[in-house]
VOBA-1610 file (N, C-alpha, C; in pm, whole numbers, padded with zeros to 5 digits, always signed):
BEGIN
Unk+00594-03295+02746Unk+00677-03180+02719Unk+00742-03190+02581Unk+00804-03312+02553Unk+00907-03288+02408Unk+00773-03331+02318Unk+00634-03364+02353Unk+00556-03395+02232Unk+00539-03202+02207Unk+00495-03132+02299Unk+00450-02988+02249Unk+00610-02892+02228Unk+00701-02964+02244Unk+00793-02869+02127Unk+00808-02910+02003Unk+00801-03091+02004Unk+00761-03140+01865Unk+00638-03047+01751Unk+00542-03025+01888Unk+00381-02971+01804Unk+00492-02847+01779Unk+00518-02750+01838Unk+00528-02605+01826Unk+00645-02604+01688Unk+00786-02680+01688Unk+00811-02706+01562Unk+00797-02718+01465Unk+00728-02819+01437Unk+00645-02899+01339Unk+00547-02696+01291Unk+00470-02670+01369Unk+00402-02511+01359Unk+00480-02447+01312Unk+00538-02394+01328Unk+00645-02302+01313Unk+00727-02353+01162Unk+00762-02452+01129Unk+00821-02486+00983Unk+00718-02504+00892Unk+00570-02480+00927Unk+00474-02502+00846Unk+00491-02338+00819Unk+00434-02254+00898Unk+00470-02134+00896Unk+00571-02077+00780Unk+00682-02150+00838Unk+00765-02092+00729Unk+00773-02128+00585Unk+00733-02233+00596Unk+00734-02282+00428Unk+00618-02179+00340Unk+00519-02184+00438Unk+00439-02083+00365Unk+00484-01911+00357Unk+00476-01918+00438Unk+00585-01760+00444Unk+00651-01714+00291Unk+00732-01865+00240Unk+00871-01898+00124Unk+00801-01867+00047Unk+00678-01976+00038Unk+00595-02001-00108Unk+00471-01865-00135Unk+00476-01749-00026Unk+00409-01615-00056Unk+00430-01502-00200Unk+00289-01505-00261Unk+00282-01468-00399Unk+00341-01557-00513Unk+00404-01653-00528Unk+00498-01680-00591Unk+00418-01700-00738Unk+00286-01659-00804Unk+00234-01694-00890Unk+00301-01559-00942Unk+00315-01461-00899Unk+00355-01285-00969Unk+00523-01311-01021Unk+00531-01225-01109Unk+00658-01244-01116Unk+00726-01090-01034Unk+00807-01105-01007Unk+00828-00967-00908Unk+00998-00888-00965Unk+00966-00790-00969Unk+01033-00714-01018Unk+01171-00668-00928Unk+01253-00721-00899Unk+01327-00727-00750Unk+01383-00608-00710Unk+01377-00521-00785Unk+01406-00394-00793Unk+01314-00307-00704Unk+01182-00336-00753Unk+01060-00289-00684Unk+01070-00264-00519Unk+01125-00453-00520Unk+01130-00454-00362Unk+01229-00432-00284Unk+01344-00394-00339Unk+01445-00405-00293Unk+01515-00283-00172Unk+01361-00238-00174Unk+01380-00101-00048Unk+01234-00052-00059Unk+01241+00024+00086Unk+01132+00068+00088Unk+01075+00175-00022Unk+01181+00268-00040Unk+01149+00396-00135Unk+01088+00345-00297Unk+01174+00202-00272Unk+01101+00138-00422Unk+01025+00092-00437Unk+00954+00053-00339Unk+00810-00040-00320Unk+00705+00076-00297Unk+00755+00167-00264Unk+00662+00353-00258Unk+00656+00359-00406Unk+00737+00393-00458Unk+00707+00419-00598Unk+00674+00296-00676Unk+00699+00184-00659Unk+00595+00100-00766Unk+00491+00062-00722Unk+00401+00113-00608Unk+00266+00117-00542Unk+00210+00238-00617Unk+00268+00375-00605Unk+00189+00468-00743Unk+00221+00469-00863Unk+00333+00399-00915Unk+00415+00415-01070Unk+00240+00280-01119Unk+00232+00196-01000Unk+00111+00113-01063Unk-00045+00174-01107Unk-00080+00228-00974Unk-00212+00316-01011Unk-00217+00448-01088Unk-00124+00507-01085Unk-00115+00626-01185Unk-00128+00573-01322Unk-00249+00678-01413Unk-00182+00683-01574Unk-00311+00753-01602Unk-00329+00757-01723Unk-00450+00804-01838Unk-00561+00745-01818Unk-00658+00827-01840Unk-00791+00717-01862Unk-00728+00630-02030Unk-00808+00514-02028Unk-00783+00476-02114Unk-00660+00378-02082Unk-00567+00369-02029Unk-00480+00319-01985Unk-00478+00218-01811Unk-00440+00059-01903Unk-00486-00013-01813Unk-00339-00031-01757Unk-00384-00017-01633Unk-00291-00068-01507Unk-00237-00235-01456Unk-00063-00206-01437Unk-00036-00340-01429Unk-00083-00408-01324Unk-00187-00473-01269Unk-00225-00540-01153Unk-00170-00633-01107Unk-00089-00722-01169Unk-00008-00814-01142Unk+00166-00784-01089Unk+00206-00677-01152Unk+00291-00596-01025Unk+00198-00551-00967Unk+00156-00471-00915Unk+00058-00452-00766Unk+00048-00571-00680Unk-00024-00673-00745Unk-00023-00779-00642Unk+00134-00832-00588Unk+00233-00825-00673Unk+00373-00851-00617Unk+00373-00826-00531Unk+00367-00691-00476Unk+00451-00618-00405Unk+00360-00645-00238Unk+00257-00753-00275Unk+00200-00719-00104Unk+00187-00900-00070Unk+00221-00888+00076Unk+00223-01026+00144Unk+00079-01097+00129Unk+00097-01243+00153Unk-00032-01287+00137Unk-00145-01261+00225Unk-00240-01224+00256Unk-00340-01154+00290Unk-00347-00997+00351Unk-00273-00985+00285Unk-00233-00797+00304Unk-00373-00724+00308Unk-00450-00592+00383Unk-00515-00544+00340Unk-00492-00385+00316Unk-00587-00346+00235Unk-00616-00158+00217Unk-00698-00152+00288Unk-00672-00050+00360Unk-00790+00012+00459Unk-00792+00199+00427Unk-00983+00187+00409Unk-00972+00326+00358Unk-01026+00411+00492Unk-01054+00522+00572Unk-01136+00564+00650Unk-01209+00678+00572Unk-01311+00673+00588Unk-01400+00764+00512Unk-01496+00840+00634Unk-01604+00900+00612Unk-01660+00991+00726Unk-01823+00932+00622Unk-01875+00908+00742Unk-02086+00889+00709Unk-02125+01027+00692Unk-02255+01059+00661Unk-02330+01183+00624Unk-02339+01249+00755Unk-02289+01204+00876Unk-02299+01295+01027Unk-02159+01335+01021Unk-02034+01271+00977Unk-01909+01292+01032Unk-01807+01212+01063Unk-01890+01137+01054Unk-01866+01011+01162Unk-01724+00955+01137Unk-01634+00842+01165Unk-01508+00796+01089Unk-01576+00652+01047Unk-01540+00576+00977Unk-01553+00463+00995Unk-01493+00380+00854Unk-01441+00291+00896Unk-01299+00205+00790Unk-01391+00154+00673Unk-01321+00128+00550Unk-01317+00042+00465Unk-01263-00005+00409Unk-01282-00177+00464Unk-01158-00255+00417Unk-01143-00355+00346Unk-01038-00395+00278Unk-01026-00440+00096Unk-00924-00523+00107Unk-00956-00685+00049Unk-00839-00728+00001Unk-00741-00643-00147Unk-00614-00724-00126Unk-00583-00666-00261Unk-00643-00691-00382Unk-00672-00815-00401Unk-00811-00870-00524Unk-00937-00733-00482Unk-00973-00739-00381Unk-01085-00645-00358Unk-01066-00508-00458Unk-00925-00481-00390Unk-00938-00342-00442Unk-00869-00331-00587Unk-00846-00410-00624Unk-00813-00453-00823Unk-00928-00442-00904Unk-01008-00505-00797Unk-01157-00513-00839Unk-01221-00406-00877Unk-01218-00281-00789Unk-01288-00178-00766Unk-01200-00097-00858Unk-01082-00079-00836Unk-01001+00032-00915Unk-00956-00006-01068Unk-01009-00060-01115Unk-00953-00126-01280Unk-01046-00094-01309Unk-01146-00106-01299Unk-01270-00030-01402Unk-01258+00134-01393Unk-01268+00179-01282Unk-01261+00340-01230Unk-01131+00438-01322Unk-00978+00303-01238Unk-00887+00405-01287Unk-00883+00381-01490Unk-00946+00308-01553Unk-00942+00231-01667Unk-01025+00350-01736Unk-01157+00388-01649Unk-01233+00471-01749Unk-01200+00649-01687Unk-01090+00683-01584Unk-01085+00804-01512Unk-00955+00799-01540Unk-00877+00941-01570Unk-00719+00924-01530Unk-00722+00964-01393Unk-00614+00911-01334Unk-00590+00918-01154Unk-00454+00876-01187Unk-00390+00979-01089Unk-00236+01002-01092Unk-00272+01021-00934Unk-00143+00952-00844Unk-00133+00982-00768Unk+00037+00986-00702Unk+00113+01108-00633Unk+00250+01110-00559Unk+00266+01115-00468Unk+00376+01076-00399Unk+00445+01127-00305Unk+00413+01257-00259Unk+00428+01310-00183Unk+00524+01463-00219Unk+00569+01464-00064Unk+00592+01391+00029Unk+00642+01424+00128Unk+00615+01257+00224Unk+00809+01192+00270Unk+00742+01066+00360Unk+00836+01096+00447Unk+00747+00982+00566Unk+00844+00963+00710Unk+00831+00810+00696Unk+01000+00729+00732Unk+00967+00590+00759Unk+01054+00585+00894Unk+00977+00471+00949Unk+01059+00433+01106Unk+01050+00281+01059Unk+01179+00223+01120Unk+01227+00111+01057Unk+01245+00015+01235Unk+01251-00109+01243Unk+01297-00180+01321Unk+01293-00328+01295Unk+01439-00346+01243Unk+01455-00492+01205Unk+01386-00494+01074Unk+01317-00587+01127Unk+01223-00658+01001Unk+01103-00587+00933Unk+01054-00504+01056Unk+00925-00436+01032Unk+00956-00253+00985Unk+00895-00191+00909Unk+00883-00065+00888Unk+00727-00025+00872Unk+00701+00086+00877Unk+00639+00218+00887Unk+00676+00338+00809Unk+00600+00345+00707Unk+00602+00499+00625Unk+00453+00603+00669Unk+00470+00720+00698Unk+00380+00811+00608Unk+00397+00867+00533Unk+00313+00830+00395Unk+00340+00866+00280Unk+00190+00945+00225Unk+00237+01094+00243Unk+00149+01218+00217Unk+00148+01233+00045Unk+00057+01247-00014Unk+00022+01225-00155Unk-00102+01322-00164Unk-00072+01331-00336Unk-00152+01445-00391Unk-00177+01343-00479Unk-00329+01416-00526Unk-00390+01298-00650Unk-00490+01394-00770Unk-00451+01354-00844Unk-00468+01412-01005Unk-00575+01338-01059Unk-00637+01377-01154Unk-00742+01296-01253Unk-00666+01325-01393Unk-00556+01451-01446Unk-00458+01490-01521Unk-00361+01530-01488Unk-00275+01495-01524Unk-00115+01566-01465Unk-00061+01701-01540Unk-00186+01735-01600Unk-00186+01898-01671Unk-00270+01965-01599Unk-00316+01946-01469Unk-00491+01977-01382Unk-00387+02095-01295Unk-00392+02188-01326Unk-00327+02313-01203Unk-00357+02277-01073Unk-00437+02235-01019Unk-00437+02227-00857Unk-00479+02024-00867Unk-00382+01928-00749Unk-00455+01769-00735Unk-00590+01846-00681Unk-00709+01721-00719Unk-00814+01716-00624Unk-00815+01659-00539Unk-00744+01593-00467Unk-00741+01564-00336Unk-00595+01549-00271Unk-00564+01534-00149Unk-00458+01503-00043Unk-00472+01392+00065Unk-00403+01318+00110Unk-00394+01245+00184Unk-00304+01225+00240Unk-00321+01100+00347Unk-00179+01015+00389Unk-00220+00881+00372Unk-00101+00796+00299Unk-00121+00643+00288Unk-00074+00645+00409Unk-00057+00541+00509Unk+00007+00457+00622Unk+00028+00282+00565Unk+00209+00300+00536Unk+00202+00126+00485Unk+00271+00118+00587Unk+00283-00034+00621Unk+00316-00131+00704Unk+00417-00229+00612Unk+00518-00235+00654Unk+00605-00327+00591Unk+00637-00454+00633Unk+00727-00536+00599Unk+00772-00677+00632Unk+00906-00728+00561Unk+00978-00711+00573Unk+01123-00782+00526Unk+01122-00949+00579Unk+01144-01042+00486Unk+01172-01159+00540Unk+01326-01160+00499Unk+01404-01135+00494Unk+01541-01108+00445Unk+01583-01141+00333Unk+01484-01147+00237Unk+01513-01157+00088Unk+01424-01021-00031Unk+01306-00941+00042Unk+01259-00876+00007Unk+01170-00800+00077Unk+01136-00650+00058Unk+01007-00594+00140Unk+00876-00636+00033Unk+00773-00667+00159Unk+00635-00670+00167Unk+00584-00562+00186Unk+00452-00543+00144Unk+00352-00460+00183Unk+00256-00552+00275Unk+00264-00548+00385Unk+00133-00630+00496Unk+00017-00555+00488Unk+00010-00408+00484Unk-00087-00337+00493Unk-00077-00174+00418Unk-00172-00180+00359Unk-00161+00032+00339Unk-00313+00052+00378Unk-00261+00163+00525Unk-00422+00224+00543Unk-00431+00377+00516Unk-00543+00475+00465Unk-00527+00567+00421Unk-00614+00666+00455Unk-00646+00773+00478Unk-00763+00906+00475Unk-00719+01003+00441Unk-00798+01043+00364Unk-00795+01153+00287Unk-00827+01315+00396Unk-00768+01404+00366Unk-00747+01540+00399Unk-00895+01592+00385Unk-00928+01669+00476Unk-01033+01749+00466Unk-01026+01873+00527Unk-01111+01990+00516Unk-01117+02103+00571Unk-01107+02097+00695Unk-01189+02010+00790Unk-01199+01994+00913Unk-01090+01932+01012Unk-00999+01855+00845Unk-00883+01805+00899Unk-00804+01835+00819Unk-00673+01879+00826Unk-00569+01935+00705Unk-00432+01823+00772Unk-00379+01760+00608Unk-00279+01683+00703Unk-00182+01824+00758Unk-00120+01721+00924Unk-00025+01834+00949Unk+00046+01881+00871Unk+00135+02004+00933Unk+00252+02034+00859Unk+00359+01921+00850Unk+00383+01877+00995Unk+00476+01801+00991Unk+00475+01677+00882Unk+00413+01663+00819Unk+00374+01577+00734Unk+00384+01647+00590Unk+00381+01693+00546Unk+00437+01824+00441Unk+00546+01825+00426Unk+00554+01870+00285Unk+00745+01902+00276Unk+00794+02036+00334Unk+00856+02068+00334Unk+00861+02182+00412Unk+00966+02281+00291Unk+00923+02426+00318Unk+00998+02511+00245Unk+01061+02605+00235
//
C-alpha cells in the first residue's frame, strides 16, 4: 500500500515538473496570456498580415501547451466530414509558406466562452480575408479552443475548427447580433 502511494507521488511530481518546464524555449508575452480574450487575439494578431509578410511563429508557439493540437474538419468529394489533424510545428509548417506567399487576415467577429476553474471553452466565429480592402471575407467559420490555466497563465490545449458552408451556415446564435 504505502509503496503505490510512494509510486502515485513520485507520478504525479514528475507530472508536474513537466507541466512547469512547458514551452519554456518561447519567450511569452504575458500579456498575451493573461486572459482568455488575449490569447484570442494573439492567435489571429499572429496569422493575419500581407502577403509578403512573415508571421511571428514563435509567439504562436507560446501561446499553446505542450502537445496541443489543430484540428481542421473538412468534407470528401461525397460530403462526407472527416478531421484533420496538426501539431502546432505541423501547422507552422503548412501555413508559413501559404500565409508568406497569400495575404490571410483572419477575426473575431462574434465569441462565447464557458469557463470552469481551470478549464475554458470559447466559440470563436471568424471571418477571413486574403485583403482587408476585399468588400466581402471569403470564408466564415468557427474556431473551438480549449483552454488550460495552470495558475500562472492560459494555454491553448487545443483549437478545432470548420468552416461555414451553404449546406451549413454557422448559427445565428453564434453571430453577433443586431
Amino acid at each position: 500500500m504505502i509503496r503505490s502511494i510512494f509510486i502515485s507521488v513520485l507520478f504525479l511530481s514528475l507530472i508536474t515538473t513537466k507541466a512547469q518546464e512547458n514551452n519554456s524555449t518561447y519567450v511569452v508575452d504575458k500579456n498575451d496570456v493573461s486572459s482568455i480574450e488575449n490569447i484570442i487575439y494573439a492567435v489571429y494578431d499572429v496569422i493575419s498580415g500581407p502577403a509578403g509578410t512573415e508571421r511571428n511563429w514563435d509567439r504562436f508557439r507560446s501561446l499553446f501547451y505542450e502537445g496541443a493540437k489543430l484540428t481542421a474538419v473538412f468534407r470528401d468529394s461525397t460530403g462526407d466530414p472527416y478531421l484533420f489533424n496538426l501539431s502546432v510545428e505541423d501547422f507552422v509548417e503548412r501555413a508559413a509558406p501559404l500565409y508568406l506567399k497569400n495575404g490571410f487576415f483572419e477575426k473575431e467577429i462574434f465569441g462565447k466562452t464557458e469557463q470552469f476553474n481551470h478549464i475554458a471553452h470559447r466559440f470563436s466565429t471568424y471571418e477571413t480575408w486574403r485583403n482587408l480592402d476585399d468588400p466581402e471575407p471569403f470564408g466564415r467559420g468557427i474556431n473551438s479552443f480549449q483552454f488550460y490555466n495552470d495558475g500562472k497563465r492560459w494555454w491553448i490545449q487545443s483549437i478545432f475548427w470548420e468552416y461555414e458552408t451553404e449546406q451549413d451556415p454557422i448559427p445565428l446564435e453564434y453571430l453577433p447580433q443586431k
